[in-house]
VOTIGU-105642 format. One record per residue (C-alpha): residue in one letter; y, z, x. Coordinates in nm, 2 decimals, m for minus. Each point is the difference from the previous one (the first is absolute). Layout:
N
   r    north       up     east
   A        Y        Z        X
...
end
This chain:
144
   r    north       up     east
   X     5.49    12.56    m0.36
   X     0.36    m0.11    m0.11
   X     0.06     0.07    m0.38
   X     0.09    m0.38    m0.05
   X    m0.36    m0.12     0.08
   X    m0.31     0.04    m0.22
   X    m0.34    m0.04     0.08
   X    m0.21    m0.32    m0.12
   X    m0.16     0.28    m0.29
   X     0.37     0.12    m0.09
   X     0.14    m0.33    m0.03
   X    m0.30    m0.11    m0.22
   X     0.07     0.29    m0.23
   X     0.39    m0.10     0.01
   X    m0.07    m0.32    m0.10
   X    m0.21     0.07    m0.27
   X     0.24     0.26    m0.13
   X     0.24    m0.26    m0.03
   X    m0.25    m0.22    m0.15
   X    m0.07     0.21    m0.21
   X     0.34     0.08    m0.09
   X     0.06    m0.38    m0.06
   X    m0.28    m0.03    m0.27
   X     0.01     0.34    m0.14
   X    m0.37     0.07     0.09
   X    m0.08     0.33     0.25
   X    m0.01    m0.10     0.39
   X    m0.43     0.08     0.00
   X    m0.02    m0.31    m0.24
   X     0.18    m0.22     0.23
   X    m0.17     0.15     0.35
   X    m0.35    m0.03    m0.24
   X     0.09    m0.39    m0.04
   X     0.11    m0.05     0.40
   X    m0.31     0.11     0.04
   X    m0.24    m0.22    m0.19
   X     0.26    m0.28     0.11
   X    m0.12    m0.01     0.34
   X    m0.35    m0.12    m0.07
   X     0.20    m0.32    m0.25
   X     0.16    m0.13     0.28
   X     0.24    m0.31    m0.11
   X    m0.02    m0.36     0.15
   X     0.15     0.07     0.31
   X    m0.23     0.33     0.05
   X     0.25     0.25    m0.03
   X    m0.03     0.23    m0.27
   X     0.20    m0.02    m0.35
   X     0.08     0.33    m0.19
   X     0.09    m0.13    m0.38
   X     0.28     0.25    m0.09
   X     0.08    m0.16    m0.36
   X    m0.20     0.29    m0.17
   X    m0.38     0.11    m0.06
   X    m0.19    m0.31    m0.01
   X    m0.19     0.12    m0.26
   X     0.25    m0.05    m0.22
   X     0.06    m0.32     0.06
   X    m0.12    m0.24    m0.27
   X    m0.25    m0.24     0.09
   X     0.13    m0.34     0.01
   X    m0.04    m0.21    m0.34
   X    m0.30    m0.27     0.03
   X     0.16    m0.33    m0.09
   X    m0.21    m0.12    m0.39
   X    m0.21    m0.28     0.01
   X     0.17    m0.22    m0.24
   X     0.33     0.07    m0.07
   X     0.20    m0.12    m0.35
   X     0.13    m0.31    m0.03
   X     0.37    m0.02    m0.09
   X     0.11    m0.35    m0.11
   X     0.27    m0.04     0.28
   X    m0.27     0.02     0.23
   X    m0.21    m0.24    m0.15
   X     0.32    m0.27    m0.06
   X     0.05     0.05     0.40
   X    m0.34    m0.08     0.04
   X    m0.04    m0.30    m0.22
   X     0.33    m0.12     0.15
   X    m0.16     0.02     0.32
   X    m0.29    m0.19    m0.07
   X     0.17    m0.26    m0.18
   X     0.20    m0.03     0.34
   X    m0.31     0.01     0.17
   X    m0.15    m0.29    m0.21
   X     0.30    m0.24     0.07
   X    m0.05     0.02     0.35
   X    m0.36    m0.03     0.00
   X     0.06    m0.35    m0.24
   X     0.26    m0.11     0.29
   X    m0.22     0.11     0.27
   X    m0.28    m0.20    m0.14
   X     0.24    m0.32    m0.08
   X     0.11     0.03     0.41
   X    m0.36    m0.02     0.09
   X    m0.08    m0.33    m0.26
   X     0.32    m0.14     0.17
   X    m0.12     0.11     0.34
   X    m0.32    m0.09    m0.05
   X     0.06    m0.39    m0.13
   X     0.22    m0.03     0.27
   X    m0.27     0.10     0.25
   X    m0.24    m0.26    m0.17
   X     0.26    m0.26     0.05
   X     0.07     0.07     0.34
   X    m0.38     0.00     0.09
   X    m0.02    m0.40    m0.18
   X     0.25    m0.09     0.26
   X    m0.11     0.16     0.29
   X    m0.36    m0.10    m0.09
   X     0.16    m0.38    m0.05
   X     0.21     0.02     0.32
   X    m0.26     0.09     0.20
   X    m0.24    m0.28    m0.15
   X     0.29    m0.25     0.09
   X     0.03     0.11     0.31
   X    m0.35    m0.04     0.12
   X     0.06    m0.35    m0.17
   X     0.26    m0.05     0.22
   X    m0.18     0.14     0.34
   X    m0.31    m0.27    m0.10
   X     0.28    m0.26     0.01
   X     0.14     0.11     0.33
   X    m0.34    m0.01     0.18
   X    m0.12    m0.33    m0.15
   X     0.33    m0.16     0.16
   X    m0.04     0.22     0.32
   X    m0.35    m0.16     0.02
   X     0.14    m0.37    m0.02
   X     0.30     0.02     0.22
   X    m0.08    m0.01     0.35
   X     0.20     0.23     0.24
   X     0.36    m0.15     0.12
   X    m0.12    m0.11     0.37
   X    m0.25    m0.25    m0.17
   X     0.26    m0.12    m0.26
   X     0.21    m0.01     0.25
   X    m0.20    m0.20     0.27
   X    m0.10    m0.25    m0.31
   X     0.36    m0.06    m0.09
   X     0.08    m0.05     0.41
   X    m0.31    m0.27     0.06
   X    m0.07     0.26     0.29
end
């Protein structure tokens, strides 16, 4: 074997070395942690080695409080908000009265248009009914 190549077990140590030398931990902490990586694979199922330091070190993420203080910016934002809020609702609600009166007027005259014309169909029948068809008229008014 060539002295440029490395086995797969030499160029593990060699990374971790420089690993190592990166975080300032010994190489066996870093192979330790490759190790126990490969059963936490990440989302595409390859495996992740953290190499930002021991993980127990890490501090556990802060849980968010419950209720947190009110500062009075936050609660001018707010009330400015739901004064906005308010105003549109009142305009919202006038639109709907307008909307809403206009719909009742336009239902009277459809409701009235529709009455006159069945007014007007009676009408057209009743003559229909009198008048007799052209050829008669027409025979009549000829003395045929």
């Amino acid at each position: 074997m060539a002295k440029d190549e490395l086995t797969y077990s030499e160029a593990v140590r060699a990374a971790a070395a420089e690993a190592a030398a990166a975080l300032g931990t010994n190489p066996e902490a870093v192979q330790q942690r490759a190790i126990g990586a490969r059963e936490q694979p990440g989302n595409d199922g390859k495996a992740r080695v953290p190499l930002d330091g021991d993980a127990q070190n890490k501090a556990a993420p802060r849980k968010r409080p419950d209720v947190q203080p009110a500062d009075a910016r936050t609660l001018t934002t707010l009330e400015a908000c739901i004064a906005d809020l308010r105003s549109l609702l009142a305009k919202a609600e006038e639109r709907a009265a307008e909307e809403r009166s206009r719909c009742d007027r336009l239902l009277a005259e459809t409701l009235t248009a529709n009455a006159r014309a069945a007014h007007l169909e009676g009408e057209v029948r009743a003559l229909r009914s009198r008048l007799a068809p052209w050829w008669r008229r027409w025979h009549q008014a000829n003395g045929a």
